[in-house]
Steps between C-alpha positions, in 0.01 A plus 500: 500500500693195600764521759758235639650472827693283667445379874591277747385141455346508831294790441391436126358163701324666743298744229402200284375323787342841643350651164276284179671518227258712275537770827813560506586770286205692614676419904820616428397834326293577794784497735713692285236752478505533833843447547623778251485890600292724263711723347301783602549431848695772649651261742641330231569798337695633747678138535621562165631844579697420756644136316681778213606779747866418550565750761262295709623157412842686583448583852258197573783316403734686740219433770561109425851498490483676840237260680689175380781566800225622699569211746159301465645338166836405429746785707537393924319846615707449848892562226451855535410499806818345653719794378302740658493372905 
C-alpha cells in the first residue's frame, strides 16, 4: 500500500541523506512497527478505555483546571496567602 506524508523539509533531508533509496520503505515500516501498539496489548487496551470514559475525562479535567492556579504556572501562589496573615 502506498502512503503519503508530509514533513518538514529539514527532516525529509536528513532521511534521504540517512537511508538508500531502494531502503527506504522497508526503514520507515520498521519504525512504525515498532512505533505502533499491538492492539492486543492490554496497555493499549486499557489506553483506549480510559480515552472514551467521559466520567474520567470529566474529573481529569477538573484536576487540570484546578492545578493551572496551582501557583507553579500562571496564578502568584503567595495572592492567597496575603489575605490570610
Amino acid at each position: 500500500m502506498q502512503m503519503l506524508f508530509h514533513i518538514p523539509d529539514a527532516l525529509a533531508a536528513r532521511f534521504r541523506q540517512a537511508v538508500p533509496p531502494r531502503q527506504r520503505s522497508a526503514f520507515v515500516a520498521k519504525l512504525m512497527e515498532e512505533a505502533l501498539p499491538e492492539e492486543d496489548d492490554p496497555l493499549y487496551q486499557v489506553a483506549l478505555a480510559v480515552e472514551e470514559d467521559s466520567a474520567l475525562n470529566a474529573e481529569m479535567q477538573e484536576w487540570r483546571d484546578g492545578l493551572i492556579a496551582d501557583g507553579i504556572r500562571g496564578t502568584d501562589y503567595t495572592e492567597g496567602q496575603d489575605a490570610a496573615r
